[in-house]
C-alpha positions as CSV (number, residue, x, y, z in Angstrom):
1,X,61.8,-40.2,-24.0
2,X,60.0,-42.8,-26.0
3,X,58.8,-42.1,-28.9
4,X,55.0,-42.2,-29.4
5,X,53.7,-45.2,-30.8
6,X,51.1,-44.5,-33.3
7,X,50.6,-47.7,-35.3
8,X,49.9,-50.2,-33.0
9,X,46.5,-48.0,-31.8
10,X,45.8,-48.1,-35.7
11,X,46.0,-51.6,-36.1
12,X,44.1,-52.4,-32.8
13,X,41.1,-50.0,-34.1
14,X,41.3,-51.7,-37.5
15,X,40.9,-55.4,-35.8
16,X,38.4,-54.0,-33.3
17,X,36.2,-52.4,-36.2
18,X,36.0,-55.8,-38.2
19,X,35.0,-57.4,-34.8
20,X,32.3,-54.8,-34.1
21,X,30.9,-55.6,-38.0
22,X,31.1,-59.2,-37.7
23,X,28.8,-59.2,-34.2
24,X,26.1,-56.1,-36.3
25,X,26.0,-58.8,-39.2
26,X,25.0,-61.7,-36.0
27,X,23.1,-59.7,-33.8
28,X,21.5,-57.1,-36.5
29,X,18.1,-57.4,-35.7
30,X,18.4,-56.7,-32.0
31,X,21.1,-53.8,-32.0
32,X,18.1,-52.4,-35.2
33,X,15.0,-52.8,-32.2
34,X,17.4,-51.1,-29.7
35,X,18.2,-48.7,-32.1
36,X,14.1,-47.6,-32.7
37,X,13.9,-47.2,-29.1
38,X,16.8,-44.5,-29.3
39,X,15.2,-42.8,-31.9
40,X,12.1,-43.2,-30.5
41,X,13.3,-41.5,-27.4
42,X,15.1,-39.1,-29.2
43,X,11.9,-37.9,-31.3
44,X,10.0,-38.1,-28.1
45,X,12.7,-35.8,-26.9
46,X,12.6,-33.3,-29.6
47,X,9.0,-33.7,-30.1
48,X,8.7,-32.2,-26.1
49,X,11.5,-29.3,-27.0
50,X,8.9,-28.3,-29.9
51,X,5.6,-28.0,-28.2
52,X,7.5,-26.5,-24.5
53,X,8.7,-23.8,-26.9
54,X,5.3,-23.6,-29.1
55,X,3.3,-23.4,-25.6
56,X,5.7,-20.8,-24.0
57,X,5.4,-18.6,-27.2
58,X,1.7,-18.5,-27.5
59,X,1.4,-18.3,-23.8
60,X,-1.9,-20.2,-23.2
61,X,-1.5,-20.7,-19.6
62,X,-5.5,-20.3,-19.2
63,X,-5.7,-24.0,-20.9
64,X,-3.6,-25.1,-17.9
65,X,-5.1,-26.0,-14.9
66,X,-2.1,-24.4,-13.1
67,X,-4.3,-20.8,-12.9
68,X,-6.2,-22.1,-10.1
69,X,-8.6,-20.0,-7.7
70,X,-5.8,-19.3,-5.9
71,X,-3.4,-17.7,-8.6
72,X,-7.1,-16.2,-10.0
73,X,-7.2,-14.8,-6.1
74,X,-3.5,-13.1,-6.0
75,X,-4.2,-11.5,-9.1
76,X,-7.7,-9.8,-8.5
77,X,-6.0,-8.7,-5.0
78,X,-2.5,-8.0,-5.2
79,X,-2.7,-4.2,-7.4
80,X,-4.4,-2.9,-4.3
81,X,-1.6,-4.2,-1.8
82,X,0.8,-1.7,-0.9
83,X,4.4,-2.0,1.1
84,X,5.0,0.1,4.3
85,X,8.0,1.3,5.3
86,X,10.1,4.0,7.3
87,X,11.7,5.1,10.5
88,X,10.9,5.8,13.6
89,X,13.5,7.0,16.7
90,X,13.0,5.6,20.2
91,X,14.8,5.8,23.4
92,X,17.0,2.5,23.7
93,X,19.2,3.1,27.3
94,X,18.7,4.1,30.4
95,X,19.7,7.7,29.6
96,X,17.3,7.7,26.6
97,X,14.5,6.1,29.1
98,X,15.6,9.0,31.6
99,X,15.0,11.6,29.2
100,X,18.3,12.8,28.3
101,X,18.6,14.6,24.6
102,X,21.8,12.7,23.3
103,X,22.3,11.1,20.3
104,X,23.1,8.1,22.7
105,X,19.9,7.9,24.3
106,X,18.0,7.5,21.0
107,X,18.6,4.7,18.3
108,X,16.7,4.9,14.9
109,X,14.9,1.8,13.8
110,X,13.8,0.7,10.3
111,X,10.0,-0.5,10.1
112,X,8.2,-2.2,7.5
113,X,4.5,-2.6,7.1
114,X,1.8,-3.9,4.7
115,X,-1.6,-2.1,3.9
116,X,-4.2,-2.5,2.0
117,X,-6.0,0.6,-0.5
118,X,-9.5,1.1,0.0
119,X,-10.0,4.1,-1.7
120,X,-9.2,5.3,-5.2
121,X,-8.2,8.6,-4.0
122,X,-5.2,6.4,-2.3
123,X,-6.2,6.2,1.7
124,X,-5.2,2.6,3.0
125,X,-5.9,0.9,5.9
126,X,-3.6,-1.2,8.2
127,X,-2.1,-1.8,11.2
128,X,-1.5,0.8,14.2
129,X,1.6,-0.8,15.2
130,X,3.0,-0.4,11.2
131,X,2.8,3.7,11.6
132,X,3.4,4.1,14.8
133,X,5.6,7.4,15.8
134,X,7.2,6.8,11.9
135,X,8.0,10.9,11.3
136,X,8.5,9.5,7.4
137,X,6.0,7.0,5.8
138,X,7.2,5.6,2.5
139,X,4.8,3.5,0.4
140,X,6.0,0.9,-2.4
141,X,3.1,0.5,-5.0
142,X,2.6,-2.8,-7.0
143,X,4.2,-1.6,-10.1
144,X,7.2,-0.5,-7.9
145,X,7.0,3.1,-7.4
146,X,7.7,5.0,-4.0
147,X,5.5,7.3,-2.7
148,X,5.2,9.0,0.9
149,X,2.0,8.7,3.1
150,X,0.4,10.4,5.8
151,X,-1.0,9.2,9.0
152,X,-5.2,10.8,9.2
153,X,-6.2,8.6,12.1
154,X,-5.8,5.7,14.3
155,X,-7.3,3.6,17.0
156,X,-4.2,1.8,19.0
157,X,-6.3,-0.1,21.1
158,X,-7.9,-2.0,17.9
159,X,-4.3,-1.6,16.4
160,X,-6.2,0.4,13.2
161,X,-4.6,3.2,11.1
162,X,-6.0,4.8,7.9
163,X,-3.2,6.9,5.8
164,X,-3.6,8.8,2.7
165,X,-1.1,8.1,0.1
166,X,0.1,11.0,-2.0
167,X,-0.8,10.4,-5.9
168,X,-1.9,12.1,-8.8
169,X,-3.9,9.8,-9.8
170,X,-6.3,7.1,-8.8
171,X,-5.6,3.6,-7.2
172,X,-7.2,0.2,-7.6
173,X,-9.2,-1.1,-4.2
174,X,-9.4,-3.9,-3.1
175,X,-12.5,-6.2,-3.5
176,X,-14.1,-6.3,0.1
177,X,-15.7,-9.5,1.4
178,X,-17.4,-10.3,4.3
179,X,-16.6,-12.0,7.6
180,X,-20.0,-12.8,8.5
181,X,-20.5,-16.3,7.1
182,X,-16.8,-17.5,7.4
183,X,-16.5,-21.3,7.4
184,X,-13.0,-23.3,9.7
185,X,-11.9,-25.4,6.7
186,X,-12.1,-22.3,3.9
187,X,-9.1,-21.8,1.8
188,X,-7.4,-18.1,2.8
189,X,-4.9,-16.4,1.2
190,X,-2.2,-13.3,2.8
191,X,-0.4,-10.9,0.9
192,X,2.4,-9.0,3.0
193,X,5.8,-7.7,3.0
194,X,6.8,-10.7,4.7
195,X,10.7,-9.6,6.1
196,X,11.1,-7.1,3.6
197,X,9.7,-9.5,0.5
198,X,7.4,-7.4,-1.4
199,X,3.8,-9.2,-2.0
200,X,4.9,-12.1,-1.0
201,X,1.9,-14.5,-0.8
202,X,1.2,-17.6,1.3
203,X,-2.2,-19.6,1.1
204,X,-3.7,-22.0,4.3
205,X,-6.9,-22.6,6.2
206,X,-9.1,-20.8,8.4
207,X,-8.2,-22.7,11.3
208,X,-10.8,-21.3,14.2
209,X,-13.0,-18.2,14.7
210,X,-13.5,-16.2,17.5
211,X,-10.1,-16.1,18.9
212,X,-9.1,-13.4,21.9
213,X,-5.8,-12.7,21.8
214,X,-4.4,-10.4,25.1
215,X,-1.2,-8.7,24.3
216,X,-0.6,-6.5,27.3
217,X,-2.4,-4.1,29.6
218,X,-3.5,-1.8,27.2
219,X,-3.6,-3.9,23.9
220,X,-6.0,-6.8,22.9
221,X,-7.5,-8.3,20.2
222,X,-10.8,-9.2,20.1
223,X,-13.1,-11.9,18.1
224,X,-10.0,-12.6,15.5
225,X,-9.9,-14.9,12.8
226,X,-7.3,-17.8,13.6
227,X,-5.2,-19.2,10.3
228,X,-3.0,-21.5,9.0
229,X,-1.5,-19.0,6.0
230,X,2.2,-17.8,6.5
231,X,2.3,-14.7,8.5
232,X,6.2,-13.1,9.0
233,X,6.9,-9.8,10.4
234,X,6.6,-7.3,7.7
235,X,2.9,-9.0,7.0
236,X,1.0,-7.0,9.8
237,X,-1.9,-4.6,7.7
238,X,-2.0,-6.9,4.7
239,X,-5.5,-8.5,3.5
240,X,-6.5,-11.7,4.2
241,X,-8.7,-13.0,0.9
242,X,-10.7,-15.4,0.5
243,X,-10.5,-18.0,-2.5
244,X,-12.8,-15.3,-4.8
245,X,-9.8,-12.9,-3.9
246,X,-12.4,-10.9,-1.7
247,X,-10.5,-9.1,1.6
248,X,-12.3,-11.3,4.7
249,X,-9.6,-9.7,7.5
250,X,-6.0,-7.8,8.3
251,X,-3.3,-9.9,9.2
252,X,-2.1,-8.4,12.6
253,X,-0.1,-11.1,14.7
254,X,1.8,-14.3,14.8
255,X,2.1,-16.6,17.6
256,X,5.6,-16.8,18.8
257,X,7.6,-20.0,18.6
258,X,4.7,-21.4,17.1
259,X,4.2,-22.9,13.6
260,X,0.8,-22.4,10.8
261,X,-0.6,-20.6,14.1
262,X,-1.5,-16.6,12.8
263,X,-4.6,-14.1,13.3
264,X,-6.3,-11.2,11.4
265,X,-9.2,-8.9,12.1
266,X,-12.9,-9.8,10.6
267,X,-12.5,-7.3,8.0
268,X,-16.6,-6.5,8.9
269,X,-15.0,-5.5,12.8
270,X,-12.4,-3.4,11.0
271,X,-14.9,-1.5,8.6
272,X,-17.1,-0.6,11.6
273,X,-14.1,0.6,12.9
274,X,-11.9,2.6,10.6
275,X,-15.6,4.3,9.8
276,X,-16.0,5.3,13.0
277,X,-12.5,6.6,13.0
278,X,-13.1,8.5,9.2
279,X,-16.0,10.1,11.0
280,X,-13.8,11.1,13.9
281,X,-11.6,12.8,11.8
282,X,-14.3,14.5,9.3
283,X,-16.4,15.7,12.5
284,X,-12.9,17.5,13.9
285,X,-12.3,19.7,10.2
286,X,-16.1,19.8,8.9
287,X,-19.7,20.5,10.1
288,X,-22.7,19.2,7.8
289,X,-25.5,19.4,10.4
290,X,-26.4,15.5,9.3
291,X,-26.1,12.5,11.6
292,X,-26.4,9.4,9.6
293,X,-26.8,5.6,10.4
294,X,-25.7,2.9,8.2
295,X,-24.6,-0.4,8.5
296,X,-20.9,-1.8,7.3
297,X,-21.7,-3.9,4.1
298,X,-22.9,-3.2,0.7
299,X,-26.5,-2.7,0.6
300,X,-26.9,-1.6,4.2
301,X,-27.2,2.0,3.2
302,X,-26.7,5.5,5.0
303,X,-30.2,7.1,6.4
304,X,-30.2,10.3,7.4
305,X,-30.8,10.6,11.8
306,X,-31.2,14.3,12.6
307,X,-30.8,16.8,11.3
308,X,-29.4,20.8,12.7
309,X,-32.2,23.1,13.0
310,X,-29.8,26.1,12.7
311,X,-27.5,23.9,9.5
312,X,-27.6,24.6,5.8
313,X,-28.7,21.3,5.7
314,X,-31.7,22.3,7.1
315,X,-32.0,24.5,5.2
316,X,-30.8,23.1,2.3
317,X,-34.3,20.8,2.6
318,X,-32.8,17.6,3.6
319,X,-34.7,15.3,6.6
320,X,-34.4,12.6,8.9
321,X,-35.5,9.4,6.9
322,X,-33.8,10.7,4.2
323,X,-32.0,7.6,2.0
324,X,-28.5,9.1,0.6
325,X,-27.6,7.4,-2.6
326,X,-24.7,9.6,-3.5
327,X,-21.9,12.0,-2.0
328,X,-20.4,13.4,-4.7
329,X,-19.5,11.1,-7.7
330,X,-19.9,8.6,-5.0
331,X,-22.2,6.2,-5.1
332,X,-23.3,5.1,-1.2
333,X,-24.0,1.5,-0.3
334,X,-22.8,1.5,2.5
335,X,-21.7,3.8,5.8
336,X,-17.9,3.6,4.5
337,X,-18.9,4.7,1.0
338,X,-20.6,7.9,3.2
339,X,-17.0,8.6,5.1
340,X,-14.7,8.3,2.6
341,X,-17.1,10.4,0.2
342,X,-16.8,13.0,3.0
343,X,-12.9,12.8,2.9
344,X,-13.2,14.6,0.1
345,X,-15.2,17.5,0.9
346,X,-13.5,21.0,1.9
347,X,-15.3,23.4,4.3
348,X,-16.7,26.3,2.5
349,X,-17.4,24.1,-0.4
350,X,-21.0,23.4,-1.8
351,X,-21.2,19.5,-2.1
352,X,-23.5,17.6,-4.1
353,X,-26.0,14.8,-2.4
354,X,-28.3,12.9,-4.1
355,X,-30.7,11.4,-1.5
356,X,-34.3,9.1,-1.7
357,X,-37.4,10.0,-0.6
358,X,-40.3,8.2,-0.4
359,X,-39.3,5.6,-3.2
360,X,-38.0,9.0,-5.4
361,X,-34.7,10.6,-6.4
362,X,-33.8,14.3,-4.3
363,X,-30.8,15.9,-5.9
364,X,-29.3,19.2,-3.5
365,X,-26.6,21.1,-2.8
366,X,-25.2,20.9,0.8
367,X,-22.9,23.8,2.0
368,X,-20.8,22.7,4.4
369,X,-18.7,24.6,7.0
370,X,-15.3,24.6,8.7
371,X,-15.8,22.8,12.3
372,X,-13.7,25.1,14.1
373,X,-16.8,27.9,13.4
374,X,-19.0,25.4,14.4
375,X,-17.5,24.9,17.7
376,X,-17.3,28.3,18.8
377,X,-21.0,28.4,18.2
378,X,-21.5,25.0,20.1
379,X,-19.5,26.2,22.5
380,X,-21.5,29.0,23.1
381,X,-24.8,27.1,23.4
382,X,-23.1,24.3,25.8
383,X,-21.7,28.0,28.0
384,X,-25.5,28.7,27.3
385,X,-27.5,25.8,28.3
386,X,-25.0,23.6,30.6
387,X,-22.5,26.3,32.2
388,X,-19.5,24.1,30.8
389,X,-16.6,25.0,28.4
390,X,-14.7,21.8,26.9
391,X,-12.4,20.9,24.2
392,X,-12.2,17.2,23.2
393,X,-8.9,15.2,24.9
394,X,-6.7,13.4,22.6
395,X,-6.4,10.5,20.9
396,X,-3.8,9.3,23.2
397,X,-5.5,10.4,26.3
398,X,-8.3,8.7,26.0
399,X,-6.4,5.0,24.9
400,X,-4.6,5.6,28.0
401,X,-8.1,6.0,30.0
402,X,-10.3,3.2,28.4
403,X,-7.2,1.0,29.1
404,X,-7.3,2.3,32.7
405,X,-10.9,1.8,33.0
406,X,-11.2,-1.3,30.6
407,X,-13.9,1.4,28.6
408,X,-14.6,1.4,24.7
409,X,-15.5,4.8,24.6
410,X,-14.3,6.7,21.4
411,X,-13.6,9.9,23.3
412,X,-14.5,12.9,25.7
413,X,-14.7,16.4,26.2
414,X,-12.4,17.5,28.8
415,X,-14.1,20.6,30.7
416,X,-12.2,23.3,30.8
417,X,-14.1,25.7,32.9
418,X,-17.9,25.6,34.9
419,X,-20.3,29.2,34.7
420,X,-21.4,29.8,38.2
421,X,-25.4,29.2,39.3
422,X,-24.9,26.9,35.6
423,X,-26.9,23.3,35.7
424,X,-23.5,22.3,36.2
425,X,-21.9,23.6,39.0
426,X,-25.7,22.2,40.7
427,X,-24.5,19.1,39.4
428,X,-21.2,19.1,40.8
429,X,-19.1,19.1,37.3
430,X,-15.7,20.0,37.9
431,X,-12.8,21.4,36.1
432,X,-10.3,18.3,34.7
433,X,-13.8,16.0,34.8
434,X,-14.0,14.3,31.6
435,X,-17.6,14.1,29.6
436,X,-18.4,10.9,28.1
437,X,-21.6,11.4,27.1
438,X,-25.7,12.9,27.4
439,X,-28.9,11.3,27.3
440,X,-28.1,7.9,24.7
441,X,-25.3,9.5,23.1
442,X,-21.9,9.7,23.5
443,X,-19.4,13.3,23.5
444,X,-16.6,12.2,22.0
445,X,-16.1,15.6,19.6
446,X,-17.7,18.9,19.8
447,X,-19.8,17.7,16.5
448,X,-21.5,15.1,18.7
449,X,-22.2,17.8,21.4
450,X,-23.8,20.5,18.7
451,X,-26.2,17.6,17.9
452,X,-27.3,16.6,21.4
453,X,-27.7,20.1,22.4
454,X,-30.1,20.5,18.9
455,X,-31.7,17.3,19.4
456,X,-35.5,17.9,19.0
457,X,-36.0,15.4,22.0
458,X,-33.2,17.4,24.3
459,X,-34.9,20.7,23.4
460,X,-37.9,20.0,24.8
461,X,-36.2,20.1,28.3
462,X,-36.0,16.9,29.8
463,X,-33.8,15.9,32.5
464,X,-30.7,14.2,31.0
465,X,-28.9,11.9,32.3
466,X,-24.9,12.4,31.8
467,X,-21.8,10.6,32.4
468,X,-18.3,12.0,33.4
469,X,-14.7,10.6,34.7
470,X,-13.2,11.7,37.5
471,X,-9.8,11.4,38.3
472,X,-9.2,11.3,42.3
473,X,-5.7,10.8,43.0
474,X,-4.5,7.4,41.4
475,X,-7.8,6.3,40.6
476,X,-10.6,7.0,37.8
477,X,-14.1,7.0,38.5
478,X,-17.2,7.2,36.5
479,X,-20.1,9.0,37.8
480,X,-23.2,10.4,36.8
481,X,-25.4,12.9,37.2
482,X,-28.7,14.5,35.4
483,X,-29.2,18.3,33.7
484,X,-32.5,20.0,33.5
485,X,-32.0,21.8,29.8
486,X,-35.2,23.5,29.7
487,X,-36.4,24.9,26.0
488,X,-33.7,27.7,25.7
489,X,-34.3,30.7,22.7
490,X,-31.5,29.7,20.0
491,X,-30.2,33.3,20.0
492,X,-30.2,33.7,23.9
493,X,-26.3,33.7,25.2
494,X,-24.8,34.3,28.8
């Protein structure tokens, strides 16, 4: 092995370093330039390293013009957005399809939703679809706790649901817009748990309003708002917001094999609806005596329609024209603000309303009652007055019927027996006949029946016109017909 030759490498470094000073001493004044821009750059360098560090430890990303409207947007909305998930078991052969009870008939499959919270107490709205047949609804809040959730009601045909999330304590809502003066163009933003990616957030244009969107035969969407925003599975019952982080819609579908081309629901159609579907559900557990109108955006206000002779409300000194300005701690702007403040009240329990009259302040107590007394005494009157016993149909039922029929109708009373000699039997009503409604106003609980059947205008005893379905073998038909309810003594039963 040769040996390692260290002195020649010394001498060439020598002779190379007395080169490299006798070419500084020609050429010092251009290596010294080239040298300033080195240290220039390397100042300019450590310069950067000092203020990226100084910026990131005072934090003063409000001088930046990174927090934009749209991260300003996200941040106003996103503690009200909530993640959906849970399981639901369907049948997935032939067997399953068939009825058979086997494990292999069934398969479980994992779901995942978005919704939004709209009141503090923790009810959220979103999609149908999301909470469909789930026996166990788990709910992910912002800050990453897990909760469970339970359905209170739903409308499949305008794929709606309203659930009630167990907590202790009380949630943020979302700020609620308006669809009403949407412009094509306008910057919208979606929140979802896009494939399982909690709040994930994606930003686009409104691209076209007023979009119909048929699913199937017993699903469509109607008047929707058509956008460019991201929209994955997983999104479905998030909020659509508008650059001031206001919710303007719920995202609801994608169009398949399609790109930037997504839809939500005018979040003005979807208040109309999920109070209609709060008042549902309160007219099926509690009786006030009040019918109220109101419209579905701040300011509209609740006003008092009728009220029960025979209520505690009457009683109790309140009146048609009456204003309501607050249920409760509750302040009321709005017919929402009246539903969800009757969420909270329990039958049995004295609750507080604050109403206007004439331009000044009423403060009273209304005693409210469970519903099911109240139909046993409105089923007495309608046995009474009619010659009909009824209990409303289902939920279910009735989808399956207005999708039949291509009806809107929230409900019906499915009569369950006809009293002989009754206006009724004249009338031809029959067992299994479904009815719709009396007069102007529709029977879709036993609460909307009591209030016909008090009505000052039905008392008087006109002939009213009514409205049934029929089914005749395959087929549905509606008919009609007209009762004579003459003045009847409240106390008087057959």
């Amino acid at each position: 092995m040769r040996p390692i030759q260290i002195t020649p490498a010394i001498g060439r470094r020598r002779r190379k370093t007395q080169r490299w000073f006798e070419r500084l001493t020609k050429y010092g004044l251009t290596f010294s330039i080239a040298s300033a821009f080195f240290v220039a750059d390397a100042s300019a360098q450590q310069s950067a390293l000092t203020s990226f560090e100084s910026s990131a430890a005072v934090g003063r990303v409000t001088d930046s013009k990174r927090e934009n409207p749209i991260v300003l947007a996200i941040r106003r909305a996103s503690p009200s957005v909530v993640n959906l998930h849970g399981q639901k078991t369907v049948r997935s052969t032939a067997a399953g399809m068939a009825g058979a009870t086997g494990d292999g008939g069934f398969k479980h499959v994992n779901g995942m939703g978005t919704g939004v919270i709209i009141d503090p107490a923790g009810y959220v709205i979103t999609n149908y679809h999301v909470v469909e047949d789930v026996d166990n609804i788990r709910v992910t809040l912002q800050d990453g706790s897990v909760t469970s959730a339970q359905l209170i009601a739903a409308r499949p045909r305008n794929d709606l649901a309203l659930v009630k999330i167990d907590s202790d304590y009380q949630l943020p809502t979302v700020p609620r817009g308006t669809s009403s003066d949407l412009m094509v163009g306008e910057t919208v933003i979606a929140i979802g748990n896009a494939y399982g990616y909690v709040h994930t957030c994606t930003a686009g244009i409104i691209s076209a309003l007023h979009r119909d969107v048929p699913v199937n035969d017993t699903q469509d969407y109607q008047d929707l708002i058509q956008i460019s925003a991201g929209i994955n599975p997983g999104n479905s019952g998030g909020p659509l917001l508008n650059i001031d982080g206001d919710i303007i819609g719920v995202n609801v579908a994608v169009r398949v094999g399609a790109q930037q081309i997504a839809f939500a629901i005018p979040i003005d159609q979807v208040v109309e609806i999920v109070t209609a579907m709060i008042d549902e559900h309160n007219a099926n557990r509690l009786d006030t005596g009040l019918s109220t109108q109101g419209g579905p955006r701040d300011g509209d206000g609740v006003t008092i329609t009728h009220v029960s002779a025979s209520s505690s409300a009457a009683r109790d000194g309140l009146k048609p024209g009456d204003r309501v300005v607050r249920v409760g701690a509750r302040p009321v702007d709005d017919h929402l603000d009246y539903s969800l403040a009757m969420l909270h009240a329990r039958p049995g329990q004295d609750l507080s309303i604050e109403v206007e009259r004439d331009g000044s302040p009423l403060q009273l107590a209304l005693a409210t009652n469970s519903a099911s007394q109240s139909s046993r005494g409105t089923s007495d009157t309608a046995w009474s007055v009619i010659g009909i016993q009824a209990k409303p149909i289902s939920q279910s039922a009735m989808t399956r019927l207005n999708a039949r029929m291509q009806t809107p109708y929230r409900g019906g009373l499915m009569i369950t027996a006809v009293r002989n000699g009754s206006e009724a039997e004249e009338q031809g009503i029959h067992v299994g006949d479904v009815l719709l409604g009396i007069h102007n106003w529709q029977t879709a609980s036993m609460a909307d029946l009591a209030g016909i059947l008090d009505h000052p205008d039905i008392k008087k005893g006109p002939r009213a016109k009514f409205y049934i379905i029929r089914r005749e073998q395959a087929l549905y038909k509606t008919l009609y017909g007209h009762f004579q309810l003459a003045a009847r003594d409240q106390n008087q039963i057959h």
